[in-house]
Every structure is written in structure tokens, then in C-alpha cells.
N, C-alpha and C positions, 0 to 999 in steps of 0.2 A: 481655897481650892481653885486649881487652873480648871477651864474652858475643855483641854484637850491638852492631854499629855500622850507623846511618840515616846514609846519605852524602848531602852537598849541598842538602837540602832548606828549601822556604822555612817557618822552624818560626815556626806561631805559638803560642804558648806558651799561652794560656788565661787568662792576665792580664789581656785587654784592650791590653796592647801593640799597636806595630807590629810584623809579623813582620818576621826577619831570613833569610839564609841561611846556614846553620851545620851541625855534624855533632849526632849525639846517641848517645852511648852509654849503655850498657847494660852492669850487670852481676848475673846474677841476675835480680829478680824489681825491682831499682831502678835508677834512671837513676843515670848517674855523671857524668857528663859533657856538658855543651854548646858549642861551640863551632867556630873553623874546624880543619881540620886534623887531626882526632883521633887518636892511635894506631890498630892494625890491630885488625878481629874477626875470632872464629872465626866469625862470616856476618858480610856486608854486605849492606847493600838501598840502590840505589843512587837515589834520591829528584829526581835534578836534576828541574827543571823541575816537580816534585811540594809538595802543601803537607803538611809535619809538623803536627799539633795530639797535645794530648791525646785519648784515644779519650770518645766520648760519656758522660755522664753522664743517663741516666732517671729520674728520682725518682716519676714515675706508673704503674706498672705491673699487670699482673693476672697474671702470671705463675705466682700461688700455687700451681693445680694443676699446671702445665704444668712444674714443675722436677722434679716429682716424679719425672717418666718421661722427660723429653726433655735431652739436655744441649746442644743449640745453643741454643736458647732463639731463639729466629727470629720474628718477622721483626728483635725489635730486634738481634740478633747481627751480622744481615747488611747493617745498615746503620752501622756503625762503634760501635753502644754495646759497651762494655767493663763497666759496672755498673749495677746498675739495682736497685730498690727498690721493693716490691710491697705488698701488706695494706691497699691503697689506698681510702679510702672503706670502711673500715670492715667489708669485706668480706673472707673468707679461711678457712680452714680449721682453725685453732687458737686457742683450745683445744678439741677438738672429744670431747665424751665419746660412747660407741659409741652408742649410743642417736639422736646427735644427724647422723650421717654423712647420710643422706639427705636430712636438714633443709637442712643447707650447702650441699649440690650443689642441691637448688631453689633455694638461693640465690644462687649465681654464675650459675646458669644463666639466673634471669632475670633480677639486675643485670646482670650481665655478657656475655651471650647465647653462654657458652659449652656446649656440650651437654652435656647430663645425663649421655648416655650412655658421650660418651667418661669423663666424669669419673670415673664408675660401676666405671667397667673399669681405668682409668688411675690411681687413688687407692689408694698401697698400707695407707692408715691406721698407719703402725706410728710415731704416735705419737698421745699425748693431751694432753697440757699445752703452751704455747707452747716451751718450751727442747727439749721432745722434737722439735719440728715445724724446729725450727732445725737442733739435730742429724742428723734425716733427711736434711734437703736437704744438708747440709754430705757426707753420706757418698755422695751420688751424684755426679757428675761433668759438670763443665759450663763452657761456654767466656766466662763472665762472672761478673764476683763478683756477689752478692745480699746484700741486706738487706730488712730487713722491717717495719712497721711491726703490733702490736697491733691486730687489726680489732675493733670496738667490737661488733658482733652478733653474732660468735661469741663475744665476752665472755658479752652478754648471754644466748645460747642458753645456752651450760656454767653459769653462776650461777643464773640464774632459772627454766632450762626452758622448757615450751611459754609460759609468763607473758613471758618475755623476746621473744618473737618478736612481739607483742604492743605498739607501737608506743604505745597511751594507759593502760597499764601502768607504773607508776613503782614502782621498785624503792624497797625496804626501806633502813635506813639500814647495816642487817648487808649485807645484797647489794651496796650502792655499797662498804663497808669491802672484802668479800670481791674484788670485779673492780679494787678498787685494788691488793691487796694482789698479785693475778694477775700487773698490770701491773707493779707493782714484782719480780715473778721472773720477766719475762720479758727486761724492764730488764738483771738483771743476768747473764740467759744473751744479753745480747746484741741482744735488738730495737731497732727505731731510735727508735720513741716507740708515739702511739697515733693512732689514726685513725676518724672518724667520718662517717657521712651522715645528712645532713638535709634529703634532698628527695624530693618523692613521683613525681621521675622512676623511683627507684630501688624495683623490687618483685621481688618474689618469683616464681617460677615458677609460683606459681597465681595471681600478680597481686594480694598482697598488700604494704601498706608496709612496709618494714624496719620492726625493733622498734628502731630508733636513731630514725628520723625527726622523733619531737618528744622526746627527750629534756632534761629538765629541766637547767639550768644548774648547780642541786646532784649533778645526775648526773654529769654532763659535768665540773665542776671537783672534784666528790668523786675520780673517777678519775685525771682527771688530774694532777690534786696531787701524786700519788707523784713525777712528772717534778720538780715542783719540788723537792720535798724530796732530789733524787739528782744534781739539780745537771747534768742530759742528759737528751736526749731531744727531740723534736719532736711536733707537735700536726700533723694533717692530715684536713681534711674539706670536705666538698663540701655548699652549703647553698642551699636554692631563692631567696636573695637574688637571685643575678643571672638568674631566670627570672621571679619571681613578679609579676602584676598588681595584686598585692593592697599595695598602699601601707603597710598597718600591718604585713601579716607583714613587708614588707623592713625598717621599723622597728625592730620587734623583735630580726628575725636581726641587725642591726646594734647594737642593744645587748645580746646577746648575745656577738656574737664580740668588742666589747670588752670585755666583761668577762673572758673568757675569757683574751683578750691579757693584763691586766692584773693577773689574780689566778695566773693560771700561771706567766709571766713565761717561758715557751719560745717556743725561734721556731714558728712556726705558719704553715702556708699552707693557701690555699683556692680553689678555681675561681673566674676570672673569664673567662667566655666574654660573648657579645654574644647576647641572640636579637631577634627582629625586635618583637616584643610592648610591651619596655622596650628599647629601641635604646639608648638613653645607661644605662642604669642600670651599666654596666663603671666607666662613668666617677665616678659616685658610689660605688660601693666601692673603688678605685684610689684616691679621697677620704678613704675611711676608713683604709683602709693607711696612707696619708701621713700623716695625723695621728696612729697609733699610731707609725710609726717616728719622728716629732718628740718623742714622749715616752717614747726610749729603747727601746723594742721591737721584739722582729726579729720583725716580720709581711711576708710575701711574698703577692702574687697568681699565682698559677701562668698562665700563659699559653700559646697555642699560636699555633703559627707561619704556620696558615693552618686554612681552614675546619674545622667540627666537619661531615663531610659523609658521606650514606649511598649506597653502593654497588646502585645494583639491576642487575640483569641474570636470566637465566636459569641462571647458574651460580651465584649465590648464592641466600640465603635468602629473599630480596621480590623482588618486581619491579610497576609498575602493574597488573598482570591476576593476580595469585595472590587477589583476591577475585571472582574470576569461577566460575559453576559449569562452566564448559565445561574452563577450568585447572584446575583443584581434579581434574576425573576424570584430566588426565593428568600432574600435577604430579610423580608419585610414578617417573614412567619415566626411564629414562638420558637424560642432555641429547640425545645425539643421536638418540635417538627422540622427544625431547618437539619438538628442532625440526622434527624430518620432518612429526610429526602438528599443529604447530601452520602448518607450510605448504601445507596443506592447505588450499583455498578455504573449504571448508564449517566446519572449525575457525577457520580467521581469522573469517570473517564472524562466526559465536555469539560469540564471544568479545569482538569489539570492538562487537557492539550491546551486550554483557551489562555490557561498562566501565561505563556513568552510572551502573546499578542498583547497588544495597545499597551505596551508597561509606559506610562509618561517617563519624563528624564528628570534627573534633578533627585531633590532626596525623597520623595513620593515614591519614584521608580525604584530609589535604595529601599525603602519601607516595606515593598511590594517582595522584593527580590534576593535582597540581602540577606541568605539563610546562613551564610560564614557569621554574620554577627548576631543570632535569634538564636535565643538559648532555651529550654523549658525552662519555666522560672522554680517549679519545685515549691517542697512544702517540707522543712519551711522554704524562704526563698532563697534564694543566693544572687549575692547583688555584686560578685565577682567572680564571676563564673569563668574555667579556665577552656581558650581555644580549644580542646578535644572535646569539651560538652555544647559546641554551637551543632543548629542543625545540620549545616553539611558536614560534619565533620563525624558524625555517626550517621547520618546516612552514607557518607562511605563505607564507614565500618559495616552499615549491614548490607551493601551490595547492592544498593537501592536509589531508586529516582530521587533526587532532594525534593523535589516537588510533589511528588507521590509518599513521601515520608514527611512533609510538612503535613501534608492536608492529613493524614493518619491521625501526627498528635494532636488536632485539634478537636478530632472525634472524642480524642479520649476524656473520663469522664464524665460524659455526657456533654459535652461541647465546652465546660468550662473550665478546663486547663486554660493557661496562658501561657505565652512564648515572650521574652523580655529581650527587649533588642535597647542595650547602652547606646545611644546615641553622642552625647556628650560627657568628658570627664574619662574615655575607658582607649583612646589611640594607642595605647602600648599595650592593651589586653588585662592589662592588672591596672590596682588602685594606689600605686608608689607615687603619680603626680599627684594623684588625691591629698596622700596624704602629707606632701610639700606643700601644700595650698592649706591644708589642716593646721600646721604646724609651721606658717609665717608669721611672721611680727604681728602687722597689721590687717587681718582680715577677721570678720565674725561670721560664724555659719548662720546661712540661710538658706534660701531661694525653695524653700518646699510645693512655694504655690499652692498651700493648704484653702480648696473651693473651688481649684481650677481644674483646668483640662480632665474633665470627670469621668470620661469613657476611656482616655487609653492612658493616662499618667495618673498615678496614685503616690506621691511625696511627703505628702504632711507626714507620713511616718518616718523621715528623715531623723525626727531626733532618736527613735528608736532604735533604725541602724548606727546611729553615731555610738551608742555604748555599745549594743550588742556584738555589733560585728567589730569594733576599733580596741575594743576594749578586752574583750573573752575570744571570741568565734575566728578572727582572721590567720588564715596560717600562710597564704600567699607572699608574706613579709611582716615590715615591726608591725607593731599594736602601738596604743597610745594608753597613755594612763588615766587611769576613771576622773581624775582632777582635773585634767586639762577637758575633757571632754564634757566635766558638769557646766567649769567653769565658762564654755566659751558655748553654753547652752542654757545659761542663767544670767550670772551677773556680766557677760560682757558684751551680750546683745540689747539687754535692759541700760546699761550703762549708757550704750551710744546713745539708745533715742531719748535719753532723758530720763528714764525711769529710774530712781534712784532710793525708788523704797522698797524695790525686789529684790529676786534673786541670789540673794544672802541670807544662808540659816544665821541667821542672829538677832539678838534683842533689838525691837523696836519694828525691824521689818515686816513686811505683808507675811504673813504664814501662809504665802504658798507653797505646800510641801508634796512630793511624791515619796513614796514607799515602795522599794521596787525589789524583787530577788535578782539580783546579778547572773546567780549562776540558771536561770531558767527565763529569765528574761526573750522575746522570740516573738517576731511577725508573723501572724499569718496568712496566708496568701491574699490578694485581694480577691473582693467579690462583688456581683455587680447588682447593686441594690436600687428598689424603685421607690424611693421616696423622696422626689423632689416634687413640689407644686406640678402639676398636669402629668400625672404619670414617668416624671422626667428621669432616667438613672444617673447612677455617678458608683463610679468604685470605692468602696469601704476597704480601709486596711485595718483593723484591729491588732490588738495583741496580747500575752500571756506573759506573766510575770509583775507588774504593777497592780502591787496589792492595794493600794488606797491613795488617791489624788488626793488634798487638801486646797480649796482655794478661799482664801481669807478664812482660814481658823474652820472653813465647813466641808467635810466629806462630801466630795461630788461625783466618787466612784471608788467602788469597790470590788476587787478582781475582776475591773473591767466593765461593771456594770453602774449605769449610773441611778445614783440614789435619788434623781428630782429635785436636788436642791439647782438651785442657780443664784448664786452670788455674784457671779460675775458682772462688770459694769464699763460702761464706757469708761477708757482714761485717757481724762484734757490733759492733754500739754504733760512738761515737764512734771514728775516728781519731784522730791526733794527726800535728800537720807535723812538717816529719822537722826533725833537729836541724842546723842549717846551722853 
């Protein structure tokens, strides 16, 4: 008798296959079984009319403080990922010596817009080297495995000190020896490679550049040499190529990352997003991919599945009037006070003459003002939303202030509406480059940032738009087929970092499985919840339609709710496919 038998369901296996309808057993912590008919379990889950895949695979994540203390790992848990991989962009917590703890949390706090405060509270420190930081998380409990990538800043911090944080600081030839040598023990306790930033999006919580940002090519390949020499490993960083105006730095970062490709010889992936500045520039780096993968090299663009877009409302962190002084005195009160006091006639009025004033410039001042690209997000949400439904474009329609018809929708509800403004990925108003970037050779979907930016970006639900809306919901243009979209959600983001016991329904693999209804499948809006260490929020995006997670052979949610188990476990290094 199997462990766990999945009855009837239409399994699409993560191959890119067509799916079939078949059973899937379970025994343990590994699949045994596929086919019709199976022997009996001690459970059944009875799947007709449901789609089997493999459970999601995240390779972008920020998770690093967030495993410390929490074992759902939410929102990506709750949306079918089973593994996920963090240290992303160079960013993270180890190696962290005692001296450098509050350096790092102004550093996630402002790359990553997580708070300081919870992290303050939430960070148990009880380790110092990267294999300690591994082992910590491995002893606490949690309903998805982890891995980890080497973050290049807190290399830099632990080796160099305050000199490391320090971005036109070029480390000693003993210092690149020393943070290679790091990487190579953390290599063999288990990390998945290494990882870097090199864009001046990315600062510090007093608004300084990371000390990676212009790191030298001696730096960058001194370190990451060790990978070559160990024969594993992966390379992951994020580089203002596909933002910058500046025609020679994208030059540069382009002979840069091939050289990197070429002297490293790891696979390596890198953000390619769209913004509206360099519109086609995706397309010239997706260029440069193709040409490293024709000469043998596993280089990937990481992609996402729908816009890079920011959340304002009253219940998160921004909204267009938090640079107003009339908001600022009452910004600090409980939402439903702050909406009482901002329906107030005499508070509406200050507030919406005081909008034109102080707007800074830059994309703040766009954030602030930009109500051509600020949509309601709606319930459920819509994450291609068409020009007639931005705010100013029905505040024309009603013959009304835009600024007096913004601040309106954000009464509604009782202040927790949102308004979703695409920032990245959405220059032509629709998701047709989206979906060239979806459906290139050489990229994997990522970049969810599942633990980051907590108050006004909510992503980890990424993989959940990737079926819902690509696969059923989109009528703006093509759809894509449930295969391409399991597979490049399973085994082909698993595959790059090494992982080569997932993501495939088939004997011998992990039984990491989801059970999801297709045709009901559906986000719900996000919302903004207070459970980070010290009172701290972060937006929750949930969903409907995944009727039961499996991770390693054990139910760890059902319709959404989760069952207490945690299986989940830190994963060292490479996998290996299982032996058929």
C-alpha cells in the first residue's frame, strides 16, 4: 500500500509534455508511481476534474530573514511554491560578524523595503559564517525546502569592513583571495552559488549604493572562480543594463557579463525586465543570452510573468498624498481614523490643493502623480489593465479633478482598496513583450521577490498569475499553454540551480505536488497584515483554487489552509536525478 495516492488527475508533469490523466503515487518523501489504476493508499486525494503538476519552483527570493522565525514562508507557500531560493542580488545575512548586524538590516531594509524593525526583533543571530547561517535555518521548521545563494555584500561587509560597504573601494588582492575562499566553504556546507548587484536602484537604508555596485571584473571572477574550480554552483545578479540610458554603461555591463560567462563557465542568470526609458533594451540583452548560449553556456534571463507594479493605498506604505503636509500630521493614526479624519471636508480640501506642491522629480515625483498609469487593482485583480481603466482616464470620464477622484478611491472600502501602478514590463500598455520574454529560448521565470518589498509590492504570487491569467483569463492577446507554463515553473527553474530531484511528476522524484482547479483557480487581492516580529506589516496575497500542496510526500495545505506539517528543509548544493 502507497504512502499517498493522487486519484484521476489531469497530471502535467513539468517536462513541457502534454498532460495526461493518470494516478500518482507516493511513497515517502518520493514519487513511486505514475499511471492509470494504481494500487490503494493509506490517503487518497481524489484530483478528477483537477490539474497535477509539480509544486512550484522560486529561484528569486528574499526570504533570508523571514525563515528565521516564520515556518510558512507566505506568501510564496500559499501560492503552490514548494522550494525556493534566496541570497538573491547579493543581498542577506551571512556571513555576518557581530559588529556588522545592524549594517545588514539597513541593508535589506532599504534594498529590500523590509523593516528594520521587525528584522531587529526577528533575527536570532546565532550564527556567523555562511554554513552556520545554513544550519540555523535547517534547525527551524518550515513547509518548503530552501537554498541559498552567497550574497556578495555581506561578503564584502565580513572581509573588508566599513571599506566593503563602500561601493568605489576595490578590495586587496588578499581580500578577493579571502571572500573566495569563503565562497568556496560555504560551497561545500551547501550554498547554491553566488550572487551579486550592480545597480544604483539598489541602496541602503540611508540611501547609500551597495558596496557591490561597481565591483571590478577581477573582483567578480577572483570570487567566483572558486565555482569553477568545484565544478557547481551558480552565478546570479541583477545589473542596471536593462534600466540604464547611458549607452556605454549598458556596453560595458555587456562586456562584462560576457566575460563573466566565459571565464566562469557556471550557469548564471540576470534580470531582464522592460522599463519605459530603454523600451527594447530586454531585447538586446535576450541578444546577448543567445549568443552566450550558441557558444556553449548556460546563461538564463530571468523573467516575470506580468508587470514589476507598485501597490499604493492607505493601507500600505505610499499612496499619492503621503507627500502632503496635511497627511504626514495624520499619517501615523490607525487606518480607520486616518479615513474618518481624511473625510473630513476641510482635510480633503488641504490635502488635495497641497498634491501639485513639493512633488520631488525623478520616479518618486512619477509615483506621486502618475494617475495615467494607476489603475484600481480590483477583486479579483487585474494585472493588465487596459488605458481606459487608469485613474485619469475615468476621472475624465466622470468630469472630475484627477486628484479629487484619486483621493475618493482610496476612501473606498474603508481605506483598503489599492491602486496598482505597472512600473516595469507594461511600456506599450499590454503584456505582448511580456509574453516574448515568456516564450524565448533561454530565460526562466523569476524575479517574485517573495519576503521583499512588504508594503507596497506583493509578487511571490507570480507563479499564480503565470497560469491563471496566461493560460485561462487573458483576452488582451495569445495565452500560452498550461505545459510551457508548468514546465518553465517546475523543472526548468529547478534544473538551472542544480536541483535535479524536482519538479518532475515521475518515479524516483521529490513528491512535490500541487492539486489545483484550472478553471477557478484566482488571486485575491492583497492585504496588509501585522505579523512580522515587532508589530511589523507586509502584504499577504493568498489564493482560491489549490486544493492541496504536497511537499515531500506530506500535505502542507489544503484549500489554502495550512495543515502544521513542515517538511520543508534547507537544500545543500546540487541535487542529483534520481536513478531511473
Amino acid at each position: 500500500m502507497h504512502d499517498l495516492v493522487i486519484r484521476n488527475g489531469f497530471v502535467v508533469d513539468g517536462t513541457g509534455s502534454a498532460g495526461v490523466v493518470a494516478d500518482v503515487a507516493a511513497d515517502g518523501d518520493r514519487i513511486v508511481a505514475v499511471g492509470p489504476s494504481l494500487g490503494p493508499g493509506r490517503r487518497e486525494l481524489d484530483a478528477s476534474g483537477l490539474v497535477v503538476s509539480p509544486g512550484w519552483v522560486d529561484i528569486h527570493t528574499h526570504y533570508d530573514g523571514q525563515v528565521t522565525w516564520d515556518p510558512v514562508v507566505a506568501p510564496s507557500s500559499v501560492n503552490g511554491v514548494t522550494s525556493i531560493a534566496m541570497g538573491n542580488c547579493g543581498v542577506g545575512f551571512a556571513p555576518a560578524a557581530a559588529d556588522r548586524h545592524d549594517w545588514l538590516i539597513g541593508l535589506l531594509e532599504g534594498v529590500e523595503d523590509i523593516p528594520g524593525t521587525a528584522l531587529a526583533e526577528g533575527l536570532p543571530w546565532d550564527w556567523e559564517s555562511f554554513p552556520e547561517y545554513l544550519d540555523a535555518v535547517d534547525r527551524r521548521p518550515h513547509t518548503v525546502d530552501i537554498g541559498a545563494h552567497v550574497p556578495h555584500a555581506a561578503l564584502r561587509a565580513y572581509v573588508m569592513g566599513d571599506r566593503g560597504a563602500d561601493h568605489t573601494v576595490v578590495p586587496t588582492a588578499d581580500e578577493i583571495a579571502a571572500m573566495r575562499r569563503l565562497v568556496g566553504e560555504a560551497m561545500d556546507a551547501g550554498a547554491l552559488g553566488f550572487a551579486t548587484s550592480r545597480t544604483a536602484i539598489h541602496r541602503t537604508g540611508r540611501g547609500e549604493y551597495v558596496g557591490t555596485m561597481t565591483a571590478t571584473a577581477e573582483e567578480l571572477i577572483g570570487i567566483a572562480g572558486v565555482l569553477t574550480d568545484l565544478g557547481r554552483g551558480v552565478v546570479q545578479l541583477v545589473s542596471d543594463l536593462y534600466l540604464t540610458e547611458d549607452d556605454g554603461l549598458a556596453e560595458r555591463e555587456i562586456a562584462l557579463l560576457r566575460r563573466i560567462a566565459r571565464e566562469v563557465r557556471r550557469p548564471m542568470s540576470f534580470t531582464v525586465e522592460q522599463v519605459d526609458a530603454v523600451a527594447d533594451r530586454w531585447r538586446t540583452m535576450l541578444a546577448v543570452i543567445d549568443g552566450l548560449c550558441a557558444e556553449g553556456l548556460d546563461v538564463k534571463g530571468q523573467v516575470a510573468p506580468r508587470p514589476i507594479g507598485l501597490l499604493l493605498g492607505l493601507s500600505g506604505s505610499t499612496n499619492p498624498f503621503v507627500h502632503t503636509p496635511t497627511y504626514r500630521r495624520i499619517a501615523g493614526l490607525p487606518l480607520d481614523e486616518r479615513v474618518a479624519a481624511m473625510r473630513d471636508p476641510g482635510v480633503r480640501e488641504r490635502i488635495v490643493a497641497e498634491h501639485p506642491q513639493r512633488v520631488p522629480a525623478g520616479l518618486t515625483g512619477f509615483v506621486l502623480t502618475g494617475f495615467e498609469r494607476m489603475f484600481p487593482l480590483g477583486d479579483p485583480p487585474d494585472y493588465e489593465p487596459t488605458p481606459d481603466g487608469s485613474v485619469a482616464a475615468r476621472a475624465a470620464r466622470a468630469g472630475a479633478d484627477v486628484t479629487e477622484f484619486a483621493y475618493d478611491l482610496l476612501l473606498a472600502s474603508e481605506g483598503r482598496d489599492l491602486l496598482y501602478m505597472p512600473l516595469n514590463n507594461y511600456a506599450a500598455g499590454n503584456l505582448d513583450e511580456v509574453r516574448e520574454m515568456m516564450t524565448a529560448p533561454n530565460v526562466v521565470f523569476g524575479l517574485s521577490d517573495g519576503g521583499a518589498h512588504c508594503n507596497f509590492i506583493c509578487d511571490a504570487s507570480f507563479p499564480t498569475t503565470a497560469v491563471a491569467h496566461w493560460c485561462r483569463d487573458r483576452v488582451r492577446g495569445e495565452r500560452l499553454p498550461l505545459e510551457h507554463v508548468v514546465h518553465h515553473q517546475t523543472q526548468r527553474p529547478a534544473r538551472h540551480v542544480g536541483w535535479h530531484d524536482r519538479g518532475v511528476v515521475a518515479p524516483g522524484h521529490l513528491a512535490d505536488l500541487i492539486v489545483f482547479d484550472l478553471g477557478t483557480l484566482q488571486l485575491r487581492p492583497p492585504r496588509l497584515v501585522a505579523d512580522l516580529p515587532a508589530g511589523g506589516t507586509r502584504l499577504l496575497q493568498e489564493a482560491d483554487g489549490y486544493r492541496w500542496t504536497v511537499k515531500s510526500g506530506t500535505v502542507t495545505f489544503e484549500d489554502g489552509t495550512w495543515t502544521g506539517a513542515t517538511p520543508g528543509r534547507v537544500v545543500r548544493g546540487e541535487r542529483p536525478a534520481p536513478v531511473r
